[in-house]
Jmol script that loads the backbone (N, CA, C; Angstrom):
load data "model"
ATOM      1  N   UNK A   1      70.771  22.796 102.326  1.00  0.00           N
ATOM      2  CA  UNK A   1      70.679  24.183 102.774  1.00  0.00           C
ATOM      3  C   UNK A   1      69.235  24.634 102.647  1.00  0.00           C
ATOM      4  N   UNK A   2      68.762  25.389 103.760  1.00  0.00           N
ATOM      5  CA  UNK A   2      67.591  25.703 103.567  1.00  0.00           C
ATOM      6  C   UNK A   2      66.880  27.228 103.671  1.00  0.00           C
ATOM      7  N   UNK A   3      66.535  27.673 102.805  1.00  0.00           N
ATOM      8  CA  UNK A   3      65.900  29.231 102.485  1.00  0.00           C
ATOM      9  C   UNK A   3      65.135  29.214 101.459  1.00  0.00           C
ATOM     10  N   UNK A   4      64.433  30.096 101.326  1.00  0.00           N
ATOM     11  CA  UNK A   4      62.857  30.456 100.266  1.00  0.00           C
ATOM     12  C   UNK A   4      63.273  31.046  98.998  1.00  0.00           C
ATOM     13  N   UNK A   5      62.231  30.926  98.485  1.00  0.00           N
ATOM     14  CA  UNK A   5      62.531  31.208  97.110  1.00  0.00           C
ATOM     15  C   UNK A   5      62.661  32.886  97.305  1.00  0.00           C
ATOM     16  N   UNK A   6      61.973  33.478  98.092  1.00  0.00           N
ATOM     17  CA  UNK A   6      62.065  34.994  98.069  1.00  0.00           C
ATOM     18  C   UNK A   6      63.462  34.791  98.563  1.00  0.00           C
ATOM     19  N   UNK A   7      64.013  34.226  99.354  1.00  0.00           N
ATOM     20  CA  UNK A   7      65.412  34.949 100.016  1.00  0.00           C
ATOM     21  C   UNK A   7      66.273  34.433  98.812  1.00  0.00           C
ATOM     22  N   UNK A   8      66.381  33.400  97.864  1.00  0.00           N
ATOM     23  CA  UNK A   8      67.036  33.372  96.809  1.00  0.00           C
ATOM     24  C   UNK A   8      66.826  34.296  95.681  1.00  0.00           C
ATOM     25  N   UNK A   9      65.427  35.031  95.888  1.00  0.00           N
ATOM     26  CA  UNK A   9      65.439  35.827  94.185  1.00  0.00           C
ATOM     27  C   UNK A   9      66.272  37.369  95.276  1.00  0.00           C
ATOM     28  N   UNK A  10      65.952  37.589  96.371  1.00  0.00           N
ATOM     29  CA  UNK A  10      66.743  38.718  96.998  1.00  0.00           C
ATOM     30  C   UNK A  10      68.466  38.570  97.086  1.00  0.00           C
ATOM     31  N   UNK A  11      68.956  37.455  97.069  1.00  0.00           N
ATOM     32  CA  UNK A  11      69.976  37.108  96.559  1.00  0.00           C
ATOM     33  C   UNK A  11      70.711  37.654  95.265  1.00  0.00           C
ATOM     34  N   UNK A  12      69.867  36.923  94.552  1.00  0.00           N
ATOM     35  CA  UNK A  12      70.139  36.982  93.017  1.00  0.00           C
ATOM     36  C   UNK A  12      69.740  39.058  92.835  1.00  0.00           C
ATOM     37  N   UNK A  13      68.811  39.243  92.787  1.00  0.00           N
ATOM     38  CA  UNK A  13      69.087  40.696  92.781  1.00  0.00           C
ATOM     39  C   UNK A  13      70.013  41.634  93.439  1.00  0.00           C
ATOM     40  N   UNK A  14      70.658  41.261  94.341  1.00  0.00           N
ATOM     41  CA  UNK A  14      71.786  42.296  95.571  1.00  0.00           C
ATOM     42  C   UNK A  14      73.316  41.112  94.587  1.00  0.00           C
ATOM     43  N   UNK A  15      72.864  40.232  94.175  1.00  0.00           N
ATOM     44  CA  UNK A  15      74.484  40.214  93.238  1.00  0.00           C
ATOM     45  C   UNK A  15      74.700  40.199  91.904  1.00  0.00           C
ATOM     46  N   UNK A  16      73.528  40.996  91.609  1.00  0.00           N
ATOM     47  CA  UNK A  16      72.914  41.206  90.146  1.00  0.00           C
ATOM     48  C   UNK A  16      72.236  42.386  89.732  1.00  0.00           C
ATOM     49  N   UNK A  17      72.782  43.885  90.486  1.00  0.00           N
ATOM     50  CA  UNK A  17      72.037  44.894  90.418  1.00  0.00           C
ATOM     51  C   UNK A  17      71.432  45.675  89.266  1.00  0.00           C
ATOM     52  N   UNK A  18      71.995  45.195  88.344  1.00  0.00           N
ATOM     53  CA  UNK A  18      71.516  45.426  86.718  1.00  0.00           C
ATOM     54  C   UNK A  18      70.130  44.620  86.251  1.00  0.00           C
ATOM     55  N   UNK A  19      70.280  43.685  86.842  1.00  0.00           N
ATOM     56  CA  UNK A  19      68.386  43.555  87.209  1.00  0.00           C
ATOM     57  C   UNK A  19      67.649  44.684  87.522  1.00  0.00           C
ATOM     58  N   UNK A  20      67.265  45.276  88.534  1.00  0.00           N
ATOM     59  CA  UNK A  20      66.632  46.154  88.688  1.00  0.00           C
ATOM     60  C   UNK A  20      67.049  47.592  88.019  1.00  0.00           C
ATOM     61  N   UNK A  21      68.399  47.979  87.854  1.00  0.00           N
ATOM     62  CA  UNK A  21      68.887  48.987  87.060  1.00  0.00           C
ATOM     63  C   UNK A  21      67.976  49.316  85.641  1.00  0.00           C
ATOM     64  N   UNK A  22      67.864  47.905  85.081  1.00  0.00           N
ATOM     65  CA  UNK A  22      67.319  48.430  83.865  1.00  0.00           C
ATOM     66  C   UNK A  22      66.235  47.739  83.543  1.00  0.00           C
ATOM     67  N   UNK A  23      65.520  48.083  84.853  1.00  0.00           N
ATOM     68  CA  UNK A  23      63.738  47.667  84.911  1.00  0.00           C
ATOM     69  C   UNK A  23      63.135  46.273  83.850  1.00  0.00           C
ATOM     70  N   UNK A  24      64.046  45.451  84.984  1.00  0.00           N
ATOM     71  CA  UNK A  24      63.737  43.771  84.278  1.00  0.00           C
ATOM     72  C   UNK A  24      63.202  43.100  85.534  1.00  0.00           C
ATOM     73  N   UNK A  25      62.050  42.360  85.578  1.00  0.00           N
ATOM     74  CA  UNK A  25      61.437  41.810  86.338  1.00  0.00           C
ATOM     75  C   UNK A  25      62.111  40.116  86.403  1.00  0.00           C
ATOM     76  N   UNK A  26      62.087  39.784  87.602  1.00  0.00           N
ATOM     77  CA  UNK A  26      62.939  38.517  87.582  1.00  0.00           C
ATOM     78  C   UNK A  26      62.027  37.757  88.570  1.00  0.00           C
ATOM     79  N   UNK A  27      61.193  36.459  88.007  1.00  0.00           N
ATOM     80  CA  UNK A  27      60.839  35.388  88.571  1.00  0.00           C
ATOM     81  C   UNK A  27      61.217  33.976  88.954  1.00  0.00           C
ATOM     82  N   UNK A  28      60.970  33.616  90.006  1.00  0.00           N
ATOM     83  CA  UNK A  28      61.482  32.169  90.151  1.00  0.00           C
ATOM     84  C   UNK A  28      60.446  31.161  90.594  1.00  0.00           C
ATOM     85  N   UNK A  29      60.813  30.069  90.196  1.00  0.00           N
ATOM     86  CA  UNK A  29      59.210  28.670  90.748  1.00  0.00           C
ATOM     87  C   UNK A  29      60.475  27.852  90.763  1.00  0.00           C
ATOM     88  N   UNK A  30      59.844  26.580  91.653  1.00  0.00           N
ATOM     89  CA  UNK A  30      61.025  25.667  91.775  1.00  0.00           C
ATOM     90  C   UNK A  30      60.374  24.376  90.756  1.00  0.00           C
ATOM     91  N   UNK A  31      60.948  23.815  90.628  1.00  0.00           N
ATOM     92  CA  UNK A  31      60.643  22.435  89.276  1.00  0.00           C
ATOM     93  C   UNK A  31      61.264  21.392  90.225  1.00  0.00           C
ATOM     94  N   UNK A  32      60.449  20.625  90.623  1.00  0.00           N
ATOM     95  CA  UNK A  32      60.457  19.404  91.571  1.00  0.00           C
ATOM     96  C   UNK A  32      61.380  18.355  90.479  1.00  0.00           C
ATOM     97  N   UNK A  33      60.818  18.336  89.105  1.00  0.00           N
ATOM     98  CA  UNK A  33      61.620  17.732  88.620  1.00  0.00           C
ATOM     99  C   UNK A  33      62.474  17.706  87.970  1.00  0.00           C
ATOM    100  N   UNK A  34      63.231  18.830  88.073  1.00  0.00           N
ATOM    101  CA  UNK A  34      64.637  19.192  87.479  1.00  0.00           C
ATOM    102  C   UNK A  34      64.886  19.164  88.851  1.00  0.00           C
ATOM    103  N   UNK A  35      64.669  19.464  89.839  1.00  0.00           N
ATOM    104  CA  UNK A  35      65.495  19.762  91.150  1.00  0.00           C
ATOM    105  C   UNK A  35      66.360  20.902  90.757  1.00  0.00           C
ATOM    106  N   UNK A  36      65.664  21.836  90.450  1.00  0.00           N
ATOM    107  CA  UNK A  36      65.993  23.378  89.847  1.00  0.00           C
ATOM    108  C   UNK A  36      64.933  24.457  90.012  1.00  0.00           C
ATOM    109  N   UNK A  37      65.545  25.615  90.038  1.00  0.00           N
ATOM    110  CA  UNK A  37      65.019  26.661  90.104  1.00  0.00           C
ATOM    111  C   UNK A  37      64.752  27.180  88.407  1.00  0.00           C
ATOM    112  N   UNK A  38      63.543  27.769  88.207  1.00  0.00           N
ATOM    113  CA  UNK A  38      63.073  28.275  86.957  1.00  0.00           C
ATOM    114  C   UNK A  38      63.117  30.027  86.689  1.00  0.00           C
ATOM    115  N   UNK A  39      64.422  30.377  86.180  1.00  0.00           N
ATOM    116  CA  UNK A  39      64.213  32.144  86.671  1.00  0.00           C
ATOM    117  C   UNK A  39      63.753  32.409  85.282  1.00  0.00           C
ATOM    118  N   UNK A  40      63.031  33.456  85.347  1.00  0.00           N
ATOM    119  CA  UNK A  40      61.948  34.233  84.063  1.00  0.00           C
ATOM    120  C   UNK A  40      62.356  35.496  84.328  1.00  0.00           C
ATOM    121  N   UNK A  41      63.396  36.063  82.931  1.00  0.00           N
ATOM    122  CA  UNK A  41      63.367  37.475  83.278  1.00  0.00           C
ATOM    123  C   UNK A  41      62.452  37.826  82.087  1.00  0.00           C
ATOM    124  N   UNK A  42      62.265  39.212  82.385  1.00  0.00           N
ATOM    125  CA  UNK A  42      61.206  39.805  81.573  1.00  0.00           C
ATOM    126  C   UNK A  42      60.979  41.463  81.787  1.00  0.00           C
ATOM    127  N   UNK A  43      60.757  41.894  80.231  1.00  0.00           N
ATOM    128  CA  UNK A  43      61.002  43.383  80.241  1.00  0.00           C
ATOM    129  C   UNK A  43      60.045  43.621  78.776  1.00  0.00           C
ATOM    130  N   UNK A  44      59.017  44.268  78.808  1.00  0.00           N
ATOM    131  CA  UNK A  44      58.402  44.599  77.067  1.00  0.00           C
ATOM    132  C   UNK A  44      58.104  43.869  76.421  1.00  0.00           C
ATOM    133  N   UNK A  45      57.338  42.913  77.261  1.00  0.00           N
ATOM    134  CA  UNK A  45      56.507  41.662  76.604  1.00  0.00           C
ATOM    135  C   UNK A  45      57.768  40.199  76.027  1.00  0.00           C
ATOM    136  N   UNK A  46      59.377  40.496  76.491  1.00  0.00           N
ATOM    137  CA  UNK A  46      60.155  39.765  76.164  1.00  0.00           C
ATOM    138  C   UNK A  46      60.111  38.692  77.334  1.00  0.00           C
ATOM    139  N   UNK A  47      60.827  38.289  77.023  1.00  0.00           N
ATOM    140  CA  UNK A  47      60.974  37.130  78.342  1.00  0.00           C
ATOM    141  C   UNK A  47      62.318  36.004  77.924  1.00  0.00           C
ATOM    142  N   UNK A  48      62.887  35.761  78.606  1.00  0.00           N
ATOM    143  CA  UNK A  48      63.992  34.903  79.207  1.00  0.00           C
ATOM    144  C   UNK A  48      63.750  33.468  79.902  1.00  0.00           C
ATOM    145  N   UNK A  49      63.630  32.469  79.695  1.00  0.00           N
ATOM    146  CA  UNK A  49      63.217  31.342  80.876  1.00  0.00           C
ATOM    147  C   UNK A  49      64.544  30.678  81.032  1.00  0.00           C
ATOM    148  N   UNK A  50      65.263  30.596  81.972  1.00  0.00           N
ATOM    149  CA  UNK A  50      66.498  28.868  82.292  1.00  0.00           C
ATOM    150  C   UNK A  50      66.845  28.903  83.557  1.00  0.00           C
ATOM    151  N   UNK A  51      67.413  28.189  83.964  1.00  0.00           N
ATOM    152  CA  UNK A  51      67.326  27.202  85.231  1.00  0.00           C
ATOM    153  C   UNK A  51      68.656  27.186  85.995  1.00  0.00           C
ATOM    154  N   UNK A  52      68.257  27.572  87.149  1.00  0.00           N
ATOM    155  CA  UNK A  52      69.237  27.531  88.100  1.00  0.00           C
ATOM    156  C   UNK A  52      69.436  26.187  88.794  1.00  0.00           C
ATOM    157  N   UNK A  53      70.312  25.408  88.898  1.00  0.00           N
ATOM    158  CA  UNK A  53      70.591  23.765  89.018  1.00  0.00           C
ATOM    159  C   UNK A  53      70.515  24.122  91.216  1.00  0.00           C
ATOM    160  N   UNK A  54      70.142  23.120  91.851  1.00  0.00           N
ATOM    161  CA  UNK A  54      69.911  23.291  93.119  1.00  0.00           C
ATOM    162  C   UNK A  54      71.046  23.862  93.917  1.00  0.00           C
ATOM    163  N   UNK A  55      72.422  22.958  93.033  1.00  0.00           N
ATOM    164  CA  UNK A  55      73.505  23.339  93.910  1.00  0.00           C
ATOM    165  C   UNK A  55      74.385  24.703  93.338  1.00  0.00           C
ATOM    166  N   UNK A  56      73.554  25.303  92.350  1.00  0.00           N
ATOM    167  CA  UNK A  56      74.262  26.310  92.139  1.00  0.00           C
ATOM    168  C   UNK A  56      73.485  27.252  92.541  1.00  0.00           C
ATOM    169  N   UNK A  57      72.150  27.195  93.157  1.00  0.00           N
ATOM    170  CA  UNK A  57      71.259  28.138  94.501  1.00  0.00           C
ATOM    171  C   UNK A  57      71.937  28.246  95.436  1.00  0.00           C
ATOM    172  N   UNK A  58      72.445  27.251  95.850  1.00  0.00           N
ATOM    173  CA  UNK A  58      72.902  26.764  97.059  1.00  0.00           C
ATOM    174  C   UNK A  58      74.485  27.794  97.324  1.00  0.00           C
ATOM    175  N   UNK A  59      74.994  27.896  96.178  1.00  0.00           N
ATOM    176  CA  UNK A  59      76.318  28.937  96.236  1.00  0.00           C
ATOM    177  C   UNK A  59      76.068  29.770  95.975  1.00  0.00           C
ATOM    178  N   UNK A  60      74.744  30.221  94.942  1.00  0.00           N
ATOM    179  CA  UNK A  60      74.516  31.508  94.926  1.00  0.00           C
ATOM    180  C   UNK A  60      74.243  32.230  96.647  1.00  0.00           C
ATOM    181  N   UNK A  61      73.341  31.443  97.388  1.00  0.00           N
ATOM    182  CA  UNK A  61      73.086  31.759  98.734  1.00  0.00           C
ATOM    183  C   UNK A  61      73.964  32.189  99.814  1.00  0.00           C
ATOM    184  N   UNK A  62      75.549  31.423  99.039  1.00  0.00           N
ATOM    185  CA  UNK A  62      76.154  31.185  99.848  1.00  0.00           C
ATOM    186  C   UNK A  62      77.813  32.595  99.348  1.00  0.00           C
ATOM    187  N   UNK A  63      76.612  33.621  98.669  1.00  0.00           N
ATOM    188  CA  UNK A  63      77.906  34.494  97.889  1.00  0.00           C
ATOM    189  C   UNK A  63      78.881  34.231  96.749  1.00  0.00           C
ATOM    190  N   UNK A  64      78.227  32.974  95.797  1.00  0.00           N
ATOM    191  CA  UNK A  64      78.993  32.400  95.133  1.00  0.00           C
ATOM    192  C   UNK A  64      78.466  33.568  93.692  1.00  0.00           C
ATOM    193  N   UNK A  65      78.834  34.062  92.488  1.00  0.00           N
ATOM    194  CA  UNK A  65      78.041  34.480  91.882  1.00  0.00           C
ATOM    195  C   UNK A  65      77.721  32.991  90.656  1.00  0.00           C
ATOM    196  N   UNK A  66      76.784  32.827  90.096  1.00  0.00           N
ATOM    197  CA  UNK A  66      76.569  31.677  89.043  1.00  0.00           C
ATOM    198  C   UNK A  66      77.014  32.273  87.825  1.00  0.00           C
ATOM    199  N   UNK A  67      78.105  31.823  87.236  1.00  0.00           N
ATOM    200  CA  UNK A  67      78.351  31.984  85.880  1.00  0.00           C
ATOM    201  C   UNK A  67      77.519  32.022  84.627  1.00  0.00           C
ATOM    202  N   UNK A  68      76.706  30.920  85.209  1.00  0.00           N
ATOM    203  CA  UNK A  68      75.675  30.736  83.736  1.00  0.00           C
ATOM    204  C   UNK A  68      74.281  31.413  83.652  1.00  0.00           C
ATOM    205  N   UNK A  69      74.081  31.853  85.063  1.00  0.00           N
ATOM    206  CA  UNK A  69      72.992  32.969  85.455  1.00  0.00           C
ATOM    207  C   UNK A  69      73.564  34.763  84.963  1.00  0.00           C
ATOM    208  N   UNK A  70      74.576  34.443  85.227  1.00  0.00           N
ATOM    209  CA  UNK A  70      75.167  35.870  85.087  1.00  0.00           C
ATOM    210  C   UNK A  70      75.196  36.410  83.073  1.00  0.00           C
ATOM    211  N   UNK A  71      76.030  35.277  82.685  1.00  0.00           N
ATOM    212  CA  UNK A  71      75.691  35.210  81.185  1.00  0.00           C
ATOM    213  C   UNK A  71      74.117  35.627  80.877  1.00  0.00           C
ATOM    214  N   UNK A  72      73.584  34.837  80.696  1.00  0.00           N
ATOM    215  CA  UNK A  72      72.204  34.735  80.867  1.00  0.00           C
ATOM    216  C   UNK A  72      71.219  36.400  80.547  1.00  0.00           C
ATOM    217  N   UNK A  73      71.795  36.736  82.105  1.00  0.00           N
ATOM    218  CA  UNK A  73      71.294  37.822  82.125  1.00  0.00           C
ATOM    219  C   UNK A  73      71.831  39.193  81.581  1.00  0.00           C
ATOM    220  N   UNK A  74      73.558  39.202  81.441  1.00  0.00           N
ATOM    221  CA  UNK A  74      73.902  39.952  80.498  1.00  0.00           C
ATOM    222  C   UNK A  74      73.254  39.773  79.083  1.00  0.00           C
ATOM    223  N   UNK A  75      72.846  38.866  78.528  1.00  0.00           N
ATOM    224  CA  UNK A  75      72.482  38.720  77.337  1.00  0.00           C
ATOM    225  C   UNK A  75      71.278  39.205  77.278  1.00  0.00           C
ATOM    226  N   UNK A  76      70.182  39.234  78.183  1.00  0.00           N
ATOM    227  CA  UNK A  76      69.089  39.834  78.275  1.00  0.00           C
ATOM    228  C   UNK A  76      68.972  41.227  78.155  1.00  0.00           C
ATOM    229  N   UNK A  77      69.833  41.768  79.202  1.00  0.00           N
ATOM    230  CA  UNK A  77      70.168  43.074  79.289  1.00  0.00           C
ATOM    231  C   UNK A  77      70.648  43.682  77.666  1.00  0.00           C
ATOM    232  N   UNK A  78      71.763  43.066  77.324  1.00  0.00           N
ATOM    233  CA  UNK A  78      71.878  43.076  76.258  1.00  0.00           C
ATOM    234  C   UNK A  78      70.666  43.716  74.790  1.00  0.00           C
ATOM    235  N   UNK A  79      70.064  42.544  75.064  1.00  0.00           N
ATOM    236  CA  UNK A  79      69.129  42.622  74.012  1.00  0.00           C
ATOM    237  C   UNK A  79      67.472  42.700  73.969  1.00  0.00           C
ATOM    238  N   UNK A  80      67.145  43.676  75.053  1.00  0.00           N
ATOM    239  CA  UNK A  80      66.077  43.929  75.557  1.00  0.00           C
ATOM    240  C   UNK A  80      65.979  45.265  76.343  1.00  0.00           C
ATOM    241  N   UNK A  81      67.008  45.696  76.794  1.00  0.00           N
ATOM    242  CA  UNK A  81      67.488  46.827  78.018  1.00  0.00           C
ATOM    243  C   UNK A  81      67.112  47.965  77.273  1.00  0.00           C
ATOM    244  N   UNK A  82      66.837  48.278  75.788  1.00  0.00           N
ATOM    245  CA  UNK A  82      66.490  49.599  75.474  1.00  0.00           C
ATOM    246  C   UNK A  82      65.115  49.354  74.937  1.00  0.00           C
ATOM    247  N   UNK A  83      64.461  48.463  75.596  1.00  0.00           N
ATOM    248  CA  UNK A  83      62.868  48.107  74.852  1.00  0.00           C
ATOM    249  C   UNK A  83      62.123  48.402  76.049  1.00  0.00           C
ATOM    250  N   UNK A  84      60.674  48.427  75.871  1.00  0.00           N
ATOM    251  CA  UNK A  84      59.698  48.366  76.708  1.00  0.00           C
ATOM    252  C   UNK A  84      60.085  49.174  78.238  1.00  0.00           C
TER     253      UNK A  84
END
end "model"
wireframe off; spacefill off
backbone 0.3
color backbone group
């Protein structure tokens, strides 16, 4: 399947609106050698780094939501959302 890293982080934000809700910046780079995506959230000098596996881009793209992205980022939210 083929699309950009911007149309995957626009993805991930429109099925993840608590990203932007509570002013968390969300980056992605791809890692040639994980054959993964690298998302970095970040809010008040905190930061988050783990990895979206290719084929779970691939369903995220495809309206799937990722379980382990979603965790992830509740936990961030969690424990960062009233900082910075």
């Amino acid at each position: 399947m083929g699309y950009t890293i911007v149309a995957l982080k626009e993805k991930i934000l429109e099925m993840y609106p608590e990203i932007q809700d509570n002013g968390i910046n969300l980056s992605l780079t791809f890692d040639e050698q994980k054959d993964a995506y690298i998302v970095r959230l970040s809010k008040g000098g905190h930061e988050l780094s783990t990895h979206l596996d290719k084929a779970d881009a691939d369903e995220c793209m495809n309206g799937v939501k990722c379980v382990h992205l979603g965790v992830q980022i509740g936990e961030f939210i969690k424990n960062f959302s009233a900082t910075g």
